[in-house]
Structures are given as C-alpha cells and as structure tokens.
C-alpha positions as CSV (number, residue, x, y, z in Angstrom):
1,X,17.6,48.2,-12.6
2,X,19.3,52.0,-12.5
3,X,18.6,53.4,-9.0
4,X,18.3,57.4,-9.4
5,X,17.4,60.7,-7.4
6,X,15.6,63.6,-8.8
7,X,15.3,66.8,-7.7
8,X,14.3,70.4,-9.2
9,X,15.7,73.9,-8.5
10,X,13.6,76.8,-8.0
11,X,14.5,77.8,-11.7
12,X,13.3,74.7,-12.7
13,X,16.4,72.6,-13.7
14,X,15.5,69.2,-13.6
15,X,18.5,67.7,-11.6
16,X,18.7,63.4,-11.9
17,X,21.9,61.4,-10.3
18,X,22.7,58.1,-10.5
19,X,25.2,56.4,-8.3
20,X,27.6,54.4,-9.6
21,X,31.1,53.4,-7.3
22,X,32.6,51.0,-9.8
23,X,34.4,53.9,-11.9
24,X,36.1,57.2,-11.1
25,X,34.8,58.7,-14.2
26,X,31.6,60.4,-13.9
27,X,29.4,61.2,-16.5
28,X,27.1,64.4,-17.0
29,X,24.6,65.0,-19.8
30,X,22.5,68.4,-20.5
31,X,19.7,67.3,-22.5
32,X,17.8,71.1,-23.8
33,X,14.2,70.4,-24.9
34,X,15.0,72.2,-28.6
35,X,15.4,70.1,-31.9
36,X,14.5,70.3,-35.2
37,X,10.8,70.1,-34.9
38,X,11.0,73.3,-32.7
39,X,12.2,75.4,-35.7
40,X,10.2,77.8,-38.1
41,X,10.0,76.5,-42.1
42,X,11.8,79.7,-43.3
43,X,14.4,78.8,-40.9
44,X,15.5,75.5,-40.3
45,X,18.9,73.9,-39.3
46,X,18.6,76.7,-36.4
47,X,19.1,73.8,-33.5
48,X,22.1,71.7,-35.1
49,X,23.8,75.6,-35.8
50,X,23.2,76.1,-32.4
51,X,25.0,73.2,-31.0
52,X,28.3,73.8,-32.8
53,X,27.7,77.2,-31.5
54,X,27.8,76.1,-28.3
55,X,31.6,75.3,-28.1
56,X,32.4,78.4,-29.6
57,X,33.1,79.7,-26.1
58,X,31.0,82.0,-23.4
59,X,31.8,85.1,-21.8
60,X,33.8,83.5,-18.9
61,X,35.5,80.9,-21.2
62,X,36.8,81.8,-24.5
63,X,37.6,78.3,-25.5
64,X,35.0,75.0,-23.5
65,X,37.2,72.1,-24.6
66,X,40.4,73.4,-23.0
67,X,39.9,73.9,-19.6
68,X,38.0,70.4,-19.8
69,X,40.8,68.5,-21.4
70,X,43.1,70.1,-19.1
71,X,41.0,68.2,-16.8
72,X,41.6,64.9,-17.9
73,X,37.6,65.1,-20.0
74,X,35.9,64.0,-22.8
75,X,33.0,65.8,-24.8
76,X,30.6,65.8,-27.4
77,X,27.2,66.7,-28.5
78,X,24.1,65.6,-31.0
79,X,20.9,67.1,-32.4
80,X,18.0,65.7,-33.8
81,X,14.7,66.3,-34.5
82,X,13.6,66.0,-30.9
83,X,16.5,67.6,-28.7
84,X,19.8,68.8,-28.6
85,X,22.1,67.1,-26.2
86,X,25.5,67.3,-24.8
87,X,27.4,65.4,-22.7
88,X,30.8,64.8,-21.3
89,X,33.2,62.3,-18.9
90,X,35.2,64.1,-16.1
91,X,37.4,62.1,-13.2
92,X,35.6,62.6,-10.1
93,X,38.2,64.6,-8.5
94,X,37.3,67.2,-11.4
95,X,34.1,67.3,-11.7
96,X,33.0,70.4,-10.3
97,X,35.1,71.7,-13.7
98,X,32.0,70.7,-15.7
99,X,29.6,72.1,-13.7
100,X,31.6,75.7,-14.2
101,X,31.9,74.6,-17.9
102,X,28.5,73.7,-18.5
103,X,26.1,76.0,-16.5
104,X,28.7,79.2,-18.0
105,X,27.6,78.2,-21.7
106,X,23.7,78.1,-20.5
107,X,24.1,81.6,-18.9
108,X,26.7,83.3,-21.0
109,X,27.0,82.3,-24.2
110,X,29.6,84.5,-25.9
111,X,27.9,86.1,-29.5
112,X,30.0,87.3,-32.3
113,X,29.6,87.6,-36.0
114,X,32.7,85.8,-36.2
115,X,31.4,82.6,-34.5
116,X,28.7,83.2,-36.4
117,X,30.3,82.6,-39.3
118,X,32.8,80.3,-38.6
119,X,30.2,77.7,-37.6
120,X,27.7,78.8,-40.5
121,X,30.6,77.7,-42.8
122,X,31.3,74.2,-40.8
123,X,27.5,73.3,-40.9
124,X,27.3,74.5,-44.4
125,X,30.8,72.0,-45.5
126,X,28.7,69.1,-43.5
127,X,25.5,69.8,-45.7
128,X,27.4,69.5,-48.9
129,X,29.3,66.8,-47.9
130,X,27.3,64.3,-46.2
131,X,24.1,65.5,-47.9
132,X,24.8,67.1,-51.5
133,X,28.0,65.0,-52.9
134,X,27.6,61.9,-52.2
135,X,25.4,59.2,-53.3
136,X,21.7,58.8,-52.0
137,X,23.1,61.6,-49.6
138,X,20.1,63.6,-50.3
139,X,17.9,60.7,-49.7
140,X,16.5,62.0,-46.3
141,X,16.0,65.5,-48.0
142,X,13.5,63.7,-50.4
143,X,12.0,60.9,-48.3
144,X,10.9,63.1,-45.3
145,X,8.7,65.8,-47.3
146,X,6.9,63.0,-49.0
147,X,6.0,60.9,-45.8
148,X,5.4,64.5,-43.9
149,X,3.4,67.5,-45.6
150,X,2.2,69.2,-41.9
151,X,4.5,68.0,-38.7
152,X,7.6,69.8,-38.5
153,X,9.9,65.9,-39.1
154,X,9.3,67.0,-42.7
155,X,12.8,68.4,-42.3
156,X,16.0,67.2,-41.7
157,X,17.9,68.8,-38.9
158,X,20.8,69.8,-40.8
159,X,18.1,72.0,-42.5
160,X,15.9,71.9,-45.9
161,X,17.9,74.4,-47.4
162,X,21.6,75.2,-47.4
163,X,20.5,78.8,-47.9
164,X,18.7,79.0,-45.0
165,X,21.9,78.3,-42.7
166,X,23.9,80.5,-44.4
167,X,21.4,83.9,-44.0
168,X,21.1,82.9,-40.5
169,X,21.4,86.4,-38.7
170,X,22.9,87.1,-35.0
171,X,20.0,88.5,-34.1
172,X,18.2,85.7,-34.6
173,X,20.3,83.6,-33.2
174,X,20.8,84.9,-29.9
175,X,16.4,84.6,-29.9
176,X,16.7,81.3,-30.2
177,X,19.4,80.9,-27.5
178,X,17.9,83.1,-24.6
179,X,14.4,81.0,-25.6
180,X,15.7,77.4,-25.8
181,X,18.8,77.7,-23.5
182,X,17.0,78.0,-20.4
183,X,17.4,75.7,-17.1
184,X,13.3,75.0,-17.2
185,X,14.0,73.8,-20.8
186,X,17.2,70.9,-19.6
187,X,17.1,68.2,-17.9
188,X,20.9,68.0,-16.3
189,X,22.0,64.2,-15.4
190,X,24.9,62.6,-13.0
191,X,26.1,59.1,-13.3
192,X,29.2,57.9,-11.3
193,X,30.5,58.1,-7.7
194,X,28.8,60.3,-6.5
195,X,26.2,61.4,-3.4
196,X,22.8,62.8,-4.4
197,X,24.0,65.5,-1.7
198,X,27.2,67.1,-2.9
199,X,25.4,67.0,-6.6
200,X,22.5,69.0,-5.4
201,X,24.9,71.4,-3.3
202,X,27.2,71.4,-7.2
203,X,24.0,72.4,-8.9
204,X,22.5,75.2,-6.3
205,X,26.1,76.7,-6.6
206,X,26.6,76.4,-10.5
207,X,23.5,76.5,-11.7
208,X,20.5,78.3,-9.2
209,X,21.9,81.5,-10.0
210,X,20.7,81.4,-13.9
211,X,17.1,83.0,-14.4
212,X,14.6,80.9,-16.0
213,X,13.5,81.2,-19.4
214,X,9.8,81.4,-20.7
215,X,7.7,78.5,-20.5
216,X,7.6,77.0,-23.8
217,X,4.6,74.3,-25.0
218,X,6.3,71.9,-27.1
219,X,3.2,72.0,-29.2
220,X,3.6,70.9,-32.6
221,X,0.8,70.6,-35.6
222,X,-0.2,66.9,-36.2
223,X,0.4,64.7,-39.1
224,X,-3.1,64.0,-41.3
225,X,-3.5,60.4,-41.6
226,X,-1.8,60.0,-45.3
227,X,-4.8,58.8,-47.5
228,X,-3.0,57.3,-50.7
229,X,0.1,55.6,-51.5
230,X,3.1,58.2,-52.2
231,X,5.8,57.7,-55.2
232,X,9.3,59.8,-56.2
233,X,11.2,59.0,-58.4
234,X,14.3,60.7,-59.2
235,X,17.4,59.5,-61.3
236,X,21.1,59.7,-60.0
237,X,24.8,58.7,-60.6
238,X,24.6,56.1,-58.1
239,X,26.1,52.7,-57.8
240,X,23.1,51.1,-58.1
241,X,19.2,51.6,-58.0
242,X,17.7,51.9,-54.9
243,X,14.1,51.7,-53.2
244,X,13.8,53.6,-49.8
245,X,10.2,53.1,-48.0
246,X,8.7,54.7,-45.5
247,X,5.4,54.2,-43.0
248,X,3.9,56.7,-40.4
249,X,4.3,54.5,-37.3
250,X,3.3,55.3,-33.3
251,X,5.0,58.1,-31.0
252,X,7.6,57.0,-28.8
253,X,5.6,56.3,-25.8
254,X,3.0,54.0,-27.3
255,X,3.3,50.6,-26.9
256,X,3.1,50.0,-30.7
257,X,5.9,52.0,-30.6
258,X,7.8,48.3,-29.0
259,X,6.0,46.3,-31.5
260,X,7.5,48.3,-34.6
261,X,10.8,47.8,-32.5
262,X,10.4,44.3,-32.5
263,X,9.0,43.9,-36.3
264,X,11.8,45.8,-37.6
265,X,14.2,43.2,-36.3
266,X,12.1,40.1,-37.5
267,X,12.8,41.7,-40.7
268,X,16.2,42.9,-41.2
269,X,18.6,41.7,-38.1
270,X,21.2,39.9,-39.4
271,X,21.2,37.4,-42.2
272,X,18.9,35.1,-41.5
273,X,16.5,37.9,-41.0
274,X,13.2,38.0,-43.0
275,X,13.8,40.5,-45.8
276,X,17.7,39.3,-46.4
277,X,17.0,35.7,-46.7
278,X,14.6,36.4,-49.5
279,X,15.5,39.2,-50.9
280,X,19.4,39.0,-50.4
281,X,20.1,35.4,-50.5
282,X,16.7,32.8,-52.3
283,X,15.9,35.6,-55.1
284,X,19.1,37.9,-55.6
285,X,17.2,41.0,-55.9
286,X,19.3,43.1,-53.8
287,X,22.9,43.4,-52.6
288,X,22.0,45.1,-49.2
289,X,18.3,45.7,-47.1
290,X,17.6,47.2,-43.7
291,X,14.5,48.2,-42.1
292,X,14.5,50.0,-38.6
293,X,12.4,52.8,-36.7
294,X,13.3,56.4,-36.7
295,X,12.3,56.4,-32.8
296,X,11.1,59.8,-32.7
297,X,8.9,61.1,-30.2
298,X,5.8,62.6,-32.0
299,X,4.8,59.6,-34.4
300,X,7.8,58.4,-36.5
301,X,8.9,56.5,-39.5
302,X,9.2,52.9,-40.3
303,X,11.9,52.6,-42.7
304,X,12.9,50.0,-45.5
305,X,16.4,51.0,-47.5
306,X,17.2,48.3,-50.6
307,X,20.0,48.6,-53.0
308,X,18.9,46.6,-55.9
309,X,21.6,44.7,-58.0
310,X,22.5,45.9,-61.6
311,X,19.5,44.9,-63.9
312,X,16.8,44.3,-61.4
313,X,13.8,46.4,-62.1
314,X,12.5,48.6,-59.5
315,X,8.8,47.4,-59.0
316,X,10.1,43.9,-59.0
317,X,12.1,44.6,-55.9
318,X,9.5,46.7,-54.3
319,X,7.0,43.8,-54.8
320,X,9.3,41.2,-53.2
321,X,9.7,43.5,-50.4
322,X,6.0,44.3,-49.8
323,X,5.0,40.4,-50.3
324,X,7.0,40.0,-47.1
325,X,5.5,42.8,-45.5
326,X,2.1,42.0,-46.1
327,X,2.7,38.0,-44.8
328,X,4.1,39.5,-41.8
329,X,1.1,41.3,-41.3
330,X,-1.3,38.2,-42.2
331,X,0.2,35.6,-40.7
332,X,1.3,35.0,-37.0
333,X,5.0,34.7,-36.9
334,X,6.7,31.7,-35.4
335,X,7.6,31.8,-31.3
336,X,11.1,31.1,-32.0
337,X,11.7,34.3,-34.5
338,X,10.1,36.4,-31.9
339,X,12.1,34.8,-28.7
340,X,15.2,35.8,-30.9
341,X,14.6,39.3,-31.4
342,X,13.5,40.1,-27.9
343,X,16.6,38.2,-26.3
344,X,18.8,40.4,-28.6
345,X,17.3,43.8,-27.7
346,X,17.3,42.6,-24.0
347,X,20.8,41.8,-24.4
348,X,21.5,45.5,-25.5
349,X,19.0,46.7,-22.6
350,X,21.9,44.9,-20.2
351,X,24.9,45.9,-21.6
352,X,23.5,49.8,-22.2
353,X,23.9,49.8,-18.3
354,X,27.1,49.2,-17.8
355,X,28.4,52.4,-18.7
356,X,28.3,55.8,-16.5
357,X,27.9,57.5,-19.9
358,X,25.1,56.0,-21.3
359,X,23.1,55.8,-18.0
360,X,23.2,59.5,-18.1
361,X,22.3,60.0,-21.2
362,X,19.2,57.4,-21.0
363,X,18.0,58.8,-17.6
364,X,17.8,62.2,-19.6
365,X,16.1,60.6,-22.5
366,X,13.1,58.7,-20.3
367,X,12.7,62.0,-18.3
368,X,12.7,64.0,-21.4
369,X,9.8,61.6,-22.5
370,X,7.6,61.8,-19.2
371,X,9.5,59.9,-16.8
372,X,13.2,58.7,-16.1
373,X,12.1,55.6,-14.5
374,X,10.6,54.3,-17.1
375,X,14.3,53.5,-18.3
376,X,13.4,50.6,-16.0
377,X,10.1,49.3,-17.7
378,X,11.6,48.8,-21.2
379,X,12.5,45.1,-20.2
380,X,9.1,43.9,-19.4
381,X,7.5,46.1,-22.0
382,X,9.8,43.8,-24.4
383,X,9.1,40.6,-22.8
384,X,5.5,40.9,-22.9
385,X,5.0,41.3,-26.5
386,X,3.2,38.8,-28.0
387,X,2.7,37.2,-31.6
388,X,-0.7,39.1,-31.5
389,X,0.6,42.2,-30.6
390,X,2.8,42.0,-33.8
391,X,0.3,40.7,-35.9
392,X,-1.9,43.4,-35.4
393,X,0.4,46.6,-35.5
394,X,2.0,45.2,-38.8
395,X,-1.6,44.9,-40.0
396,X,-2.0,48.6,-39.4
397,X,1.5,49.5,-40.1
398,X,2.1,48.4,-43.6
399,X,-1.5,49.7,-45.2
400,X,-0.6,50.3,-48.9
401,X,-2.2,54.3,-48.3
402,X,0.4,54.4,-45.1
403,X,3.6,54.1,-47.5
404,X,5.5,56.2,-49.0
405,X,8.4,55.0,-52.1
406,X,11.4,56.9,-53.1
407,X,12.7,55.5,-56.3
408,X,16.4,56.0,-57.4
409,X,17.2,55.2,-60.7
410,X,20.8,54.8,-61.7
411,X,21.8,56.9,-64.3
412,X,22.0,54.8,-67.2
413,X,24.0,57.1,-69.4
414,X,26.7,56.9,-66.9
C-alpha cells in the first residue's frame, strides 16, 4: 500500500507526495501530459525533440545538470507516445534546488537557434543509429503503420521521418512549449522524507507563480476496428529472418488490458514459457521469441518478435506461433501456469515499492491515467483474474483479421 496526499494549485498543478522516512534521498518526477500521439503527421518527433531541449538550459539557468549535481543529484528523462517525463533524486537537505531547477525550465525555457540545432543533430545521430543502421532497427517504423492507419501510435516517437526533425523551426518549437509546458498540463510528484506541508509551502513558492496554459483535450481520432489480416514483407542484411506480429489490444485502463498482461507472460516468460518450449526448444524453429504488451493508454499492441534459425521458412514459423495462439485461445489453461505468472508480476508489484524513485514516478503514472490511487488496486486486479477471463480475451485478442505480420527476409545474396 503507497499512502499519498494530493493537492492542486490555483494554476492547476497537480501536486502528489508520498512519505517515505527510510531514505534521505527524495525523489521528484514532472510527468507533462504531451507525447507522441499529441503531435501533427507533418510534424512528428516534436515531443522526444522537446525533451532533450529541455536540459538545454532556461533563462535563469544556462546549464540544469550543474547546479543539480553540485547538489549531490541525479537526472533523467523519457518520452513516449503517451507523455514526456522527467525525473530526478536530490538529498533532502537539497531539495528545494529541484524545485528552483524544475519549475525555472517550465516557466523559462531559454530558445536559441543554437540549441535548436544542437539537439536537432543529437536526435537526428539517435534516429540513424538506433533506427536506420542497425538490424531490424527500422522494425517499429514498419510494424506501427501497418497495425495503425488513423490513431496517431502509427508513429514512432523518435518521429516517421528524419526529415521532419531536422526542418523543425524555432518558431514552432517554442508553440509547442508555451502549449504543452504548462502546470495544468503536469502532474508534479514527491516521494521521500518529507511533510505534505513544507511540499505544498515548496510548490506555492516555486511553482504558483507560473500562469496556466490553455486547456488542452487529449482528444485523439480512434482506431477502425482492422477488418482483414495485414502482411509486409521486406528483405534485409540481417542475421537471420525474422517474423514480428502485432494485435490491436484494450486501453490501459480496461481490465482486458490485465488479461493481455497476464497472457503475454503465459507465453513468453522465461523458458519454460509457452511459445519457447515449442518453438525454441521441441521444434527448433527459432533461436529467440518474446511476446509482451506495448501498455499504451489509448488501445495498444500485443506483440510477438521471433528470430527464425537459418533455413526455416517463414510461414512455417508463423504457423507454429499462431497454433499456440489459437490453443491458448480455445482451451482453458492449467491453474498452475496462471498461479505462476501472477505470483511473478506480484512479486515485481512489491519490490517496485521499495524505491522513493519509482513510487514517484508510478504515482504520476496512475494519476496521469485517472487516478493515483489506483497504484494500489493493481494487486487485486491481478489476483482476480481467472482462467475465464483469459480464455475469453485471447479469443478476441488473437482473431486472424486483428493481426498484423511483418516479414524479414534475410538477404540471401549476402
């Protein structure tokens, strides 16, 4: 159980603090309501930009990390298709350095073309790297426009296009900044030794000053229901063949949502998981298979990745893969397999509250989708599941009109 506070300032800063006296390291996380899915298709990559251009300094302080290191902290930051978020561990004695740090860069960001283009270049090195030369780097690039033809998830949040990053204007830039980087727009969280009171009095002081920004909708076009089976097949200089797979699955907050949580371990956690023991170990079809969620909070993928071994044909694989699906999604599974998943995820549940940092950054998570408190329902949600409940979300999970096959073919000239 993670005992919390919550309050809201006048500008609409949601404001959460958990006490925690066990450490003198306090954790705070800024979690801004802007991802991917918030961007326009001529100009995507905007929100993952934006992040590295938030520690290219603001007006007050020309560089964030050294006055925070100077401080004895610790930083970082990730984007996604749902939200941006940033977080950081300060000792106690110091922690009124992050609120200067942190509510500075929400109210004066500093703007140059120089920034601009120092971090245009960065994220543009990243998109090569991790996503142009390397193998199945592009995969995602491929994969998500298949499975998504209207929600903005048809994107990755590096961007769809490297040339899209690199026209990025300032003007445009600082639009997306004085609409996103708002305090009605973040949800700022505490976790550590401290008092609900000297937080509140921290946050008044810091950050009631900034102005709120426009009220923005979060409204985003739905996803048709996908009517046919989709295939792509590309060849590559890869080290072997591969078969990635993908199914629409349930938002977030559903509770199919735990049931494709669940399903996904049945099937690929560890090696006496489902799809390894038969498709790894009893038929040698592939060196390597995983399937897991993408956990998004509009409704998501369920994803299968397979590297096939030299010489195995590709619809032999994706048959073996798709028997198991469809017996999963017949037949109930046994009480033990499903005792064994849930003790494992409830296991993590535990252990993901024993550190400062990741209670604040689930507390902002659960209130970013609807609630913070329902941080604390997860466990039963889990432990409630039954074989029926599996039974019938894989039944309407793994439809064959629901999936969606990218095919890499290794390049046999190579």
């Amino acid at each position: 159980m993670i005992n919390f506070d919550r309050f809201q300032l006048s500008n609409g800063l949601t404001v959460i603090v958990n006490h925690d006296p066990n450490t003198p390291i306090v954790a705070m996380n800024i979690l801004y309501k802007v991802g991917s899915r918030d961007e326009s298709i001529r100009r995507t990559g905007f929100a993952h930009l934006f992040e590295h251009l938030m520690f290219g300094g603001s007006e007050n302080i020309p560089k964030y990390d050294v006055p925070l290191e100077k401080s004895g902290g610790e930083n970082n930051a990730f984007t996604n298709a749902d939200y941006t978020n940033y977080y950081l561990t300060i000792p106690k004695n110091n922690l009124e350095v992050a609120f200067w740090l942190e509510s500075d860069r929400m109210n004066n960001l500093a703007f140059s073309i120089k920034s601009l283009n120092i971090q245009k270049q960065v994220v543009i090195e990243e998109f090569k790297q991790n996503y142009l030369n390397q193998p199945y780097g592009e995969s995602y690039l491929l994969l998500k426009p298949l499975a998504y033809k209207k929600h903005p998830y048809r994107w990755i949040t590096i961007g769809k296009d490297i040339k899209q990053i690199d026209n990025a204007s300032l003007d445009y830039v600082k639009k997306f900044y004085y609409k996103y980087y708002n305090p009605n727009n973040a949800i700022l969280t505490i976790s550590g030794d401290v008092s609900t009171s000297e937080i509140k009095e921290l946050s008044e002081k810091w950050f009631g000053p900034i102005k709120s920004g426009e009220a923005i909708a979060h409204d985003y076009p739905m996803e048709p229901v996908q009517k046919r089976r989709r295939i792509k097949i590309i060849e590559r200089d890869v080290p072997q063949s591969a078969v990635y797979m993908a199914w629409h699955m349930p938002r977030r907050t559903t509770k199919e949502y735990y049931h494709c949580d669940l399903i996904s371990d049945i099937l690929s956690n560890g090696k006496s998981s489902r799809l390894y023991r038969k498709l790894v170990i009893d038929k040698s079809l592939v060196s390597d298979i995983n399937a897991f969620i993408s956990g998004d909070e509009n409704p998501g993928l369920f994803i299968v990745i397979a590297k096939l071994l030299d010489g195995v044909d590709t619809n032999k694989a994706i048959d073996a893969i798709n028997n198991e699906l469809a017996d999963i999604a017949t037949n109930l599974i046994k009480e033990s397999e499903l005792e064994k998943v849930k003790n494992k995820i409830e296991s993590n549940l535990l252990f993901s509250q024993s550190s400062v940092l990741t209670k604040a950054m689930n507390l902002a998570y659960f209130e970013f989708l609807g609630d913070a408190n329902k941080i604390n329902e997860e466990y039963n949600i889990y432990e409630n599941i039954d074989r029926n409940s599996i039974l019938s979300t894989a039944k309407n999970l793994f439809k064959g009109n629901n999936q969606n096959i990218l095919i890499y073919n290794k390049n046999s000239k190579k």
